[in-house]
DOVOPA-404577 format. One record per residue (C-alpha): x, y, z. Coordinates in pm, whole numbers, padded with zeros to 5 digits, always signed. Example, Ala and Ser with C-alpha at 12.3 -4.5 7.8 and 13.67 -1.06 7.14 Angstrom:
<rs>
+--------+--------+--------+
:     px :     py :     pz :
+--------+--------+--------+
: +01230 : -00450 : +00780 :
: +01367 : -00106 : +00714 :
+--------+--------+--------+
</rs>
This chain:
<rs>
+--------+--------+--------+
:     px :     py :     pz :
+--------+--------+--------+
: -01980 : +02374 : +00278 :
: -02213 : +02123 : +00299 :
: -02252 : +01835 : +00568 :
: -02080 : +01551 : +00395 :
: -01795 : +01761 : +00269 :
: -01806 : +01928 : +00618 :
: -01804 : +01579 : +00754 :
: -01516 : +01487 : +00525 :
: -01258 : +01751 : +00665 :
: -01307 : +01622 : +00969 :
: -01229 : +01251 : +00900 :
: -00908 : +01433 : +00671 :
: -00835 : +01628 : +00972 :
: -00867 : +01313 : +01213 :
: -00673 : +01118 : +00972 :
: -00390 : +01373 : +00971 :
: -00391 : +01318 : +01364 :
: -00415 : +00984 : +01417 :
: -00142 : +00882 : +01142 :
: +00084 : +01217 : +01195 :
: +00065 : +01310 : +00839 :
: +00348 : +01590 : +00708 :
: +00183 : +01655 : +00383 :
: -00098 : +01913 : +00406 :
: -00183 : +01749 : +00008 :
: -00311 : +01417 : +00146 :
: -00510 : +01580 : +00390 :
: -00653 : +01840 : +00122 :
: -00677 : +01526 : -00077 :
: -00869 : +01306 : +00205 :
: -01114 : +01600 : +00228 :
: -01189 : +01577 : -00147 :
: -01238 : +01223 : -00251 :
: -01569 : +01096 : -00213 :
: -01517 : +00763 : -00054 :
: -01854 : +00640 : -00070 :
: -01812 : +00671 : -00470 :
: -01559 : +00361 : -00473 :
: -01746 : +00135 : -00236 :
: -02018 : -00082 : -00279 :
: -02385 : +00021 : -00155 :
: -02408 : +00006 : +00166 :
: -02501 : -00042 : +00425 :
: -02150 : -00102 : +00440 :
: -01920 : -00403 : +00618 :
: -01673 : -00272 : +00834 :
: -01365 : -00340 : +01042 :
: -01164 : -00132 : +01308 :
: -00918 : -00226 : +01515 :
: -01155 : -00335 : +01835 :
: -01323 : -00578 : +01554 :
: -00983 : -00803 : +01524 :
: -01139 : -01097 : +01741 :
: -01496 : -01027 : +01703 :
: -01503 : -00974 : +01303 :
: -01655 : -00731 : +01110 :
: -02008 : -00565 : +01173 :
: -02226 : -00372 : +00966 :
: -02364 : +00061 : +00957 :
: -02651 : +00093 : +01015 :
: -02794 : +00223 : +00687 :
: -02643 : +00372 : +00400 :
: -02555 : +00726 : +00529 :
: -02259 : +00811 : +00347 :
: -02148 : +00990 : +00655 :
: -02041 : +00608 : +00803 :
: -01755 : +00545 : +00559 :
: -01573 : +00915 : +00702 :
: -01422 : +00705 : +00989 :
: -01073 : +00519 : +01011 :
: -01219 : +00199 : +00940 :
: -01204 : -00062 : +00675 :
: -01492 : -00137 : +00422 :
: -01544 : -00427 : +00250 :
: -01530 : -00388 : -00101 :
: -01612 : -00821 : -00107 :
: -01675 : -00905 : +00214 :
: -01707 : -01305 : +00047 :
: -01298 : -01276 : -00066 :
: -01275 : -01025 : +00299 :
: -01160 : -00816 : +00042 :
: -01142 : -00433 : +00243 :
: -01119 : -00109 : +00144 :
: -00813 : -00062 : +00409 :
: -00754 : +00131 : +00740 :
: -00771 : +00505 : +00581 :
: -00438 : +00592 : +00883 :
: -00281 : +00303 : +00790 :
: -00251 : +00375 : +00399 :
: -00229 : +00712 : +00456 :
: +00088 : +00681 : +00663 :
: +00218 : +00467 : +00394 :
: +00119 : +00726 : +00120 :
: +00303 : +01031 : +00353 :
: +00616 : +00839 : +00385 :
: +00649 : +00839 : -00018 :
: +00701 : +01242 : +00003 :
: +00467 : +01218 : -00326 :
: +00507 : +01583 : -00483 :
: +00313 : +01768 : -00742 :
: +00390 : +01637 : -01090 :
: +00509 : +01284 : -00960 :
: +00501 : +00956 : -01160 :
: +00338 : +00724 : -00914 :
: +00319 : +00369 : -00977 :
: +00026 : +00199 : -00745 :
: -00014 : -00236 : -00727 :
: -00337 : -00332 : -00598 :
: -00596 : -00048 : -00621 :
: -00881 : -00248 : -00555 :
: -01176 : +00024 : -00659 :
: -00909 : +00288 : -00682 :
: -00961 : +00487 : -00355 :
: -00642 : +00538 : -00288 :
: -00479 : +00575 : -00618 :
: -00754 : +00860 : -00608 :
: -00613 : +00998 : -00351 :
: -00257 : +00998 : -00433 :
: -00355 : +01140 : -00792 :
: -00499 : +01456 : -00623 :
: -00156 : +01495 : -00441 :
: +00061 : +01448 : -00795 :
: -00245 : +01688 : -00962 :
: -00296 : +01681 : -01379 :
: +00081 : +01754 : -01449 :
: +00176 : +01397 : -01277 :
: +00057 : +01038 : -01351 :
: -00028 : +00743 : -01172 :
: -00033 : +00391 : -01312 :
: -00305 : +00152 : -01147 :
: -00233 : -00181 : -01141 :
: -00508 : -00444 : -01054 :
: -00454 : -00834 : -01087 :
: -00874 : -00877 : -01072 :
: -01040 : -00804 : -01391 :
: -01356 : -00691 : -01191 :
: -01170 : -00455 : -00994 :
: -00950 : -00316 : -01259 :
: -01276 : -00234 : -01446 :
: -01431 : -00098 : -01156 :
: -01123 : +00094 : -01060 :
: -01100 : +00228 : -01428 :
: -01471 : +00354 : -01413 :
: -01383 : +00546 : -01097 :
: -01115 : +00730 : -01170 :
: -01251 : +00789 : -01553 :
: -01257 : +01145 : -01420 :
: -00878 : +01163 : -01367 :
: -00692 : +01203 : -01724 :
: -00383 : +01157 : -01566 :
: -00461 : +00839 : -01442 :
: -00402 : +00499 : -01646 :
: -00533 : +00170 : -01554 :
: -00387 : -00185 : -01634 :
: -00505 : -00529 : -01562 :
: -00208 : -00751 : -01456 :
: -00038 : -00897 : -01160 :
: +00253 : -00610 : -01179 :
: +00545 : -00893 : -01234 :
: +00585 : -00716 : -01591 :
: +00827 : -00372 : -01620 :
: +00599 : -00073 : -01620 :
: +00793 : +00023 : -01898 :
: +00869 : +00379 : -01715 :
: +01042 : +00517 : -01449 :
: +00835 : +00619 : -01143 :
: +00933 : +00861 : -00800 :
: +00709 : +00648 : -00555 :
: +00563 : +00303 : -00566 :
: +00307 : +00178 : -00345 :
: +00260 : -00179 : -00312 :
: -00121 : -00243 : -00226 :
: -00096 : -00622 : -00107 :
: +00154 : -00891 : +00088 :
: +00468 : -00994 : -00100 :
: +00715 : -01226 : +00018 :
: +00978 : -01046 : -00187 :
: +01034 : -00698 : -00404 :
: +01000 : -00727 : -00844 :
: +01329 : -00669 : -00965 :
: +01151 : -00442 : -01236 :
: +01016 : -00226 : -00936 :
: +01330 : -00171 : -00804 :
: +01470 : -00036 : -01119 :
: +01183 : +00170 : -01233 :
: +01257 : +00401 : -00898 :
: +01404 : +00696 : -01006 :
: +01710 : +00852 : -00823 :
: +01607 : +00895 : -00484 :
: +01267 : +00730 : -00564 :
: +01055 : +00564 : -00297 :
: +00880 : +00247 : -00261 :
: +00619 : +00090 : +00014 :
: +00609 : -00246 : +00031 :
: +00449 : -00518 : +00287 :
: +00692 : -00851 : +00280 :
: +00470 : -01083 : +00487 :
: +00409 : -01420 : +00573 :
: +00054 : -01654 : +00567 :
: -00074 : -01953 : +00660 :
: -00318 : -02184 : +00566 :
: -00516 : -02130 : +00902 :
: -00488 : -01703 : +00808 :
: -00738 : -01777 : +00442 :
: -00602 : -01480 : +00217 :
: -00424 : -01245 : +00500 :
: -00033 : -01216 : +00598 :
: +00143 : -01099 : +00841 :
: +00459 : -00921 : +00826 :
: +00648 : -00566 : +00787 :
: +00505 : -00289 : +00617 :
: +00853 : -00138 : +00447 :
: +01013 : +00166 : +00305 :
: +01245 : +00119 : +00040 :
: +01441 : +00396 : -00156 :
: +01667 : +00408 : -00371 :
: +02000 : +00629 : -00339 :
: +02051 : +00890 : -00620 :
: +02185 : +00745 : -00885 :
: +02315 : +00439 : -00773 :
: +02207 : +00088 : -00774 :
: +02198 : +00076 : -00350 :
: +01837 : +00068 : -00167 :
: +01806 : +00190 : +00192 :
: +01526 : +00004 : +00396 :
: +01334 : +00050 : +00673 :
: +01042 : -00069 : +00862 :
: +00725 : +00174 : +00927 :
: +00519 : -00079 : +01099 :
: +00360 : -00448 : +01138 :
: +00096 : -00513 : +00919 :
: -00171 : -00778 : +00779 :
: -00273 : -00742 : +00501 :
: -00448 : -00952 : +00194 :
: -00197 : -01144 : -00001 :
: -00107 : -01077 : -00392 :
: -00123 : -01265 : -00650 :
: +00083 : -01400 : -00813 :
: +00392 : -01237 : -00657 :
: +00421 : -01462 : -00370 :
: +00785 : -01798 : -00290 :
: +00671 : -02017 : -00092 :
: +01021 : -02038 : +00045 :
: +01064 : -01734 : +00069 :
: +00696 : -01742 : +00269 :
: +00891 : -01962 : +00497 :
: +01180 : -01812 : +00524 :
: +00995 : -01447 : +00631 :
: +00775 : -01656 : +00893 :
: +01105 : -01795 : +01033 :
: +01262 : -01414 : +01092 :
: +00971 : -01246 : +01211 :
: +00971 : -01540 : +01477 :
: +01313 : -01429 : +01512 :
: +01285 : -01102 : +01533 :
: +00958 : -00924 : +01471 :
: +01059 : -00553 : +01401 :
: +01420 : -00557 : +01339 :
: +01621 : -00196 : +01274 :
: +01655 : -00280 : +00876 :
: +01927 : -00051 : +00687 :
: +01936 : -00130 : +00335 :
: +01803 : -00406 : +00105 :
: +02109 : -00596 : -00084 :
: +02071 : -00745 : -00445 :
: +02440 : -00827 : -00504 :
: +02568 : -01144 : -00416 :
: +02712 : -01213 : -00086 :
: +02752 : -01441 : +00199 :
: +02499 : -01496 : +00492 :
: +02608 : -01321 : +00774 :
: +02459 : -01170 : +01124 :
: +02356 : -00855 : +00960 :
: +02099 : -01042 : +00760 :
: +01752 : -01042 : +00885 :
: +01611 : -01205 : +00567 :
: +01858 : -01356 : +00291 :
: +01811 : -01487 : -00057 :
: +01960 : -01564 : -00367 :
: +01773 : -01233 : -00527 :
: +01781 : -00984 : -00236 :
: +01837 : -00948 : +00133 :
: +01719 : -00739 : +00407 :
: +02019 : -00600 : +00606 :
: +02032 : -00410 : +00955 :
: +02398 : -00297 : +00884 :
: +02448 : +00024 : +00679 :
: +02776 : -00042 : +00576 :
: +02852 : -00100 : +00193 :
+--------+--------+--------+
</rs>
């Protein structure tokens, strides 16, 4: 083993410890994908959590052996457009139980790091569809992972159907409320990650909000929901109410990590269970049907 992919099971191993991974394939996975491949040169701009106040600072040179670290790296720092925090996403990618042979659908690849990554947990008898609402990184994303047959890129904002079913979904970028066509391309007992946030003039291209777990239950058209963490991240395109925006500012205010249950999509009246209602879907914290 040489030192960078020595130095790479270490940052797989310190990624399994810091986010408390389950699946041995992400780490195997984290070991194997050369980061530095879907950056930029570097030296690289980067962000950890200490850097929150005084923004991002730069490696020293371009030793590939910097990017092995749970930081961010700017993939435009001009749009602060990051490469996100490798726990964070990896947490995210663990709680979708992604299997060998699994039809993953991933919004917002950016370069295509992590769709990467989850494609070497599905392996070549699974697919992933990348979807990238940039044209420059959809191409680059498409050049990255040219080495991955079972890997399709598309350009788009992901508000059209896939036109497939999928068993995990990972939203890659703040949404202020869930695609109906996502919801019905889960499979029975599929899995979706999702962060519903709010933004602000004053926060550029960032929201704030919950980063959420969504699945759907077996065959049936009922969605369990629950919260994995608070998050910022940059905002999509394209996919965002602003009154709904509103609305999600107003209940995190409220109540910042509530105990969510299930996310609703038939009709029915406002009542205390709802943390966040609408006329297309509502967050609930009771269970009940």
């Amino acid at each position: 083993m040489n030192d960078l992919a020595a130095q790479r099971r270490f940052y797989a191993e310190e990624i399994q410890m810091a986010a408390n991974l389950r699946s041995p394939a992400i780490v195997d996975a984290l070991a194997a994908v050369e980061r530095e491949q879907f950056l930029p040169p570097g030296p690289w701009t980067i962000r950890s959590e200490v850097d929150l106040q005084g923004g991002p600072r730069t490696t020293p040179d371009a030793d590939p052996r910097h990017v092995y670290h749970n930081i961010a790296i700017a993939i435009d720092p001009s749009r602060n457009l990051f490469n996100g925090s490798p726990a964070l996403l990896s947490m995210a990618i663990d709680s979708l139980a992604i299997e060998p042979g699994a039809r993953v659908l991933h919004l917002g690849t950016g370069t295509g790091y992590y769709t990467a990554v989850m494609a070497h947990c599905v392996g070549p008898n699974g697919r992933v569809l990348g979807i990238e609402v940039d044209a420059g990184l959809a191409e680059t994303s498409r050049r990255n992972l040219a080495g991955l047959p079972w890997v399709e890129m598309r350009q788009g904002d992901g508000s059209s159907p896939p036109g497939e079913p999928f068993d995990a979904v990972l939203i890659n970028a703040g949404v202020t409320h869930p695609q109906d066509s996502w919801l019905e391309a889960l499979t029975p007992g599929g899995r979706m990650i999702m962060p519903l946030t709010a933004s602000a003039p004053a926060m550029g291209n960032i929201g704030k909000g919950l980063l959420l777990h969504v699945a759907r239950s077996g065959e049936s058209d009922a969605y369990t929901a629950r919260v994995l963490t608070f998050v910022a991240i940059y905002s999509a395109q394209g996919l965002r109410n602003e009154i709904l925006n509103t609305a999600i500012g107003k209940s995190l205010r409220t109540q910042m990590l509530p105990r969510l249950a299930r996310l609703r999509r038939e009709e029915h009246d406002v009542s205390p269970d709802c943390w966040l209602h609408s006329p297309g879907f509502c967050l609930s914290t009771s269970a009940d049907a």
